[in-house]
C-alpha positions in Angstrom: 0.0 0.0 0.0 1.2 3.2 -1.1 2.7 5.9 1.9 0.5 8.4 0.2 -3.2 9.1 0.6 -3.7 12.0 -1.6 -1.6 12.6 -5.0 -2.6 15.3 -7.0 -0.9 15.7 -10.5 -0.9 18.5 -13.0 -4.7 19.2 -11.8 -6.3 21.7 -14.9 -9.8 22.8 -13.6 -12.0 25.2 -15.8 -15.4 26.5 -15.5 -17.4 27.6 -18.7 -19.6 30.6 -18.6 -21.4 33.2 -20.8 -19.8 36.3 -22.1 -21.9 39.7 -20.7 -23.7 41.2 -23.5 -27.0 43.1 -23.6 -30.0 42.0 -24.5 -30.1 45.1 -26.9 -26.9 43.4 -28.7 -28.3 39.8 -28.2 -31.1 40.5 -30.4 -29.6 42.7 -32.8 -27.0 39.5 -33.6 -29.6 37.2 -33.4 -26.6 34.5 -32.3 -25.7 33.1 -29.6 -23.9 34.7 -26.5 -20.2 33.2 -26.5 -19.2 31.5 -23.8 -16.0 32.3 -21.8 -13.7 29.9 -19.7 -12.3 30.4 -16.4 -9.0 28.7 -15.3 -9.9 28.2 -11.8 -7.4 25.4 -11.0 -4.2 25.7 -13.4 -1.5 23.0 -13.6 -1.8 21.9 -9.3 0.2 19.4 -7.9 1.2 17.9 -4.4 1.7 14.6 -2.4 0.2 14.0 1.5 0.8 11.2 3.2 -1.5 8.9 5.4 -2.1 10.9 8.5 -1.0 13.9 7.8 -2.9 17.5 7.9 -2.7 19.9 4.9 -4.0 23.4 5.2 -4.9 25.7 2.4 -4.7 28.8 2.1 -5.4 31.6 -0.3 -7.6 34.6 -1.1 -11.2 34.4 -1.7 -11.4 33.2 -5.4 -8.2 31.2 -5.7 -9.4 28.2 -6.3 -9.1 26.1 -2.7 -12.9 25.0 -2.5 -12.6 23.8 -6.4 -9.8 21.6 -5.3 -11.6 20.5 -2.2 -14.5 19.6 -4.4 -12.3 17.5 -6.7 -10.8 16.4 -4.3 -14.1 14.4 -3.0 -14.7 13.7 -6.3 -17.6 16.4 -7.4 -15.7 17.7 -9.8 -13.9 16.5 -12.4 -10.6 17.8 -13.7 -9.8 18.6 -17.7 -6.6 17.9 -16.9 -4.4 15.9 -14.8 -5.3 13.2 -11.6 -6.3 13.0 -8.2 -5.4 9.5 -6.7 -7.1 8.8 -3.3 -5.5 4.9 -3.0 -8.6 3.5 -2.4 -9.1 5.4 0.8 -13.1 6.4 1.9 -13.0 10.5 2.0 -15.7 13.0 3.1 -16.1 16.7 2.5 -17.6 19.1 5.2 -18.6 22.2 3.4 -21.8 24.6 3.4 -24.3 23.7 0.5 -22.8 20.5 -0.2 -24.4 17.0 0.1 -27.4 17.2 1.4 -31.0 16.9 -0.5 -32.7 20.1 1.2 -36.4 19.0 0.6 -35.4 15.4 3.1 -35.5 15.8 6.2 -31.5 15.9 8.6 -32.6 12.0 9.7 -32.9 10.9 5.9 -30.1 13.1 4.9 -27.9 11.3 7.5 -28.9 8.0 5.7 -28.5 9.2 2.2 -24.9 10.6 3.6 -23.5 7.7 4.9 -24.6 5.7 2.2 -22.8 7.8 -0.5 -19.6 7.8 2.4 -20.1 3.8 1.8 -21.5 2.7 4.7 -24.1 -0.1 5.4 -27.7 0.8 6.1 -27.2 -1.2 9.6 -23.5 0.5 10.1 -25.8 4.4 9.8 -29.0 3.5 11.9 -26.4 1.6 14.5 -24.7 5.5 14.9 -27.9 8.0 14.1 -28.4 8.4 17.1 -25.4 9.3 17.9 -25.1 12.1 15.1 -28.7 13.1 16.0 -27.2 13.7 19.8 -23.8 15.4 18.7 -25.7 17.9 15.5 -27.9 19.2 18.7 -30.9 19.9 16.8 -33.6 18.8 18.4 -36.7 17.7 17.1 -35.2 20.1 13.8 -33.4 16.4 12.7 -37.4 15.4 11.6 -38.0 18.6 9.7 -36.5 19.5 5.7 -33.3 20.8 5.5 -34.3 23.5 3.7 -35.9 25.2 6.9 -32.1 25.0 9.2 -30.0 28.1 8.8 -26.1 28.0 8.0 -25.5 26.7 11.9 -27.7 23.8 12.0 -26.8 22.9 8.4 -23.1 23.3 9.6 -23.8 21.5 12.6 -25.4 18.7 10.9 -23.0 18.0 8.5 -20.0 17.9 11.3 -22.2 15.5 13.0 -22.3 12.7 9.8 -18.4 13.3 9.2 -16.9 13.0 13.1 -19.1 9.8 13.5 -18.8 7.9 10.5 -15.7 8.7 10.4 -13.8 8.4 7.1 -10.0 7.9 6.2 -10.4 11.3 4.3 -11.6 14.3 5.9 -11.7 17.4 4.1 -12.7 20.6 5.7 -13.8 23.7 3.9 -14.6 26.6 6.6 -17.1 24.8 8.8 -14.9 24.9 11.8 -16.2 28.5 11.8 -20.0 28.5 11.6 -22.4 28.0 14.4 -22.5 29.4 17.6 -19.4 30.0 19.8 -20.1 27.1 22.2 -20.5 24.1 19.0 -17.2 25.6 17.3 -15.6 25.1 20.4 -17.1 21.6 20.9 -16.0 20.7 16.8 -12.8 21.8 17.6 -12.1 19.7 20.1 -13.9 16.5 18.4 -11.8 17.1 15.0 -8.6 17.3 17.6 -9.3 14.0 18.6 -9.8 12.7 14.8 -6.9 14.2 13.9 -4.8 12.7 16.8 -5.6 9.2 15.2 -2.6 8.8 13.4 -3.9 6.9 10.3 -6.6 10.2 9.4 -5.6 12.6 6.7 -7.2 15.8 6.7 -7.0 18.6 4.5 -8.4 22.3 5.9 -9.1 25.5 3.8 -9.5 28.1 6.8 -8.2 31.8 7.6 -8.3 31.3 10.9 -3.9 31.1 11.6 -4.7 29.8 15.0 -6.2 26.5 13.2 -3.7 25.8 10.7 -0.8 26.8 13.6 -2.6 24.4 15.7 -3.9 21.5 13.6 -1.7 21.5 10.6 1.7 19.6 9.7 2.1 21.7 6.7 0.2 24.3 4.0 -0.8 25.1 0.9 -0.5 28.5 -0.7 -3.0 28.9 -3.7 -3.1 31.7 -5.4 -5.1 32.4 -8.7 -5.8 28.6 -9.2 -1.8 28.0 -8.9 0.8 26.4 -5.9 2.5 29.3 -4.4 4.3 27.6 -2.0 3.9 24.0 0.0 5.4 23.2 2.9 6.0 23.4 6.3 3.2 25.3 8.3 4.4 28.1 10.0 6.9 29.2 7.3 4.3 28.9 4.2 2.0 31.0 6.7 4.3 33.7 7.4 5.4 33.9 3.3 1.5 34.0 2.7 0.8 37.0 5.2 3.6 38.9 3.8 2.3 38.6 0.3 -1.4 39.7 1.5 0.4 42.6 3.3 
């Protein structure tokens, strides 16, 4: 079995969107608007090995949660590969993975049935997600009626209980009220302190990646700044953002 859990090589990522033109113009050509692509993950690579935790950093548009997202496998790249050696992976981020018109107790379910679990290994730990999420009699009602916390909150839940060999993180360490970031933090310390879990963590919170990470990611405009070890990558990165 390979030392590595997570290579990524060359990784190309591109979204496709329309050009801006007015209507005025639109009609007056009678053709079709153009369509435009945006590089939003250019030529990306790096190596992590099994139980070891990445943070990413970079400013807001440089590409981090696209590589999360291809990462767990939502996207997929133009170029280049990602290559998880077999390992299970989750992805905690707002607005991804759940089916908002289920209710949190069927999208627990449908989660950990996507993650790969049995039906018996989910219903054996529901409850236990139901107790950690906090939500109350909320778990029986649509998703679409929780706010940001409780959709945070929820999703925490599925991903510190059925616990993957994966865990990526995209900025839900800080959503939700003081009191449950505090109580996540602590639960993704002890997942972390398992030696055979890799996580990977976009944040801007420098106490997090300072505290939880053995080395970082500097993305910038869809490209690798700099990789390496934590608190040098960090202080490199702050410099550049002045």
């Amino acid at each position: 079995m390979s030392e590595f859990a997570i290579e990524v090589e060359n990784l190309s990522i591109s979204y496709k969107g329309l050009k801006s033109y007015s209507i005025k113009k639109n009609l007056l050509r009678r053709k079709r608007s153009e369509k435009e692509e945006f590089r939003a993950v250019k030529n990306l690579s790096f190596k992590l090995k099994k139980g070891e935790i990445l943070g990413i950093v970079g400013k807001n548009g440089s590409g981090k949660s696209t590589l999360l997202k291809a990462i767990a496998g939502i996207f997929t790249p133009d170029e280049g590969s990602i290559d998880l050696h077999g390992n299970s992976i989750s992805l905690l981020a707002i607005g991804v993975g759940f089916i908002k018109e289920l209710t949190g107790r069927e999208n627990i379910l449908l989660s950990g049935m996507l993650l790969g679990f049995t039906e018996k290994e989910i219903k054996s730990r529901t409850d236990e997600i139901i107790e950690f999420s906090e939500l109350g009699d909320f778990i029986d009602k649509p998703v679409r009626t929780y706010s940001s916390g409780m959709y945070s909150k929820l999703s925490f839940a599925i991903t510190a209980i059925l616990e993957t060999d994966i865990i990526l993180i995209d900025e839900v360490l800080s959503v939700g009220d003081a009191r449950f970031r505090k109580k996540s933090y602590a639960k993704m310390k002890e997942l972390i302190n398992q030696n055979d879990r890799t996580v990977v963590i976009v944040s801007h919170d420098n106490k997090t990646l300072i505290d939880l990470c053995d080395k970082l990611l500097w993305i910038n405009d869809g490209e690798v700044m700099q990789f390496g070890e934590t608190k040098a990558v960090l202080s490199a990165y702050e410099k550049y953002v002045g």
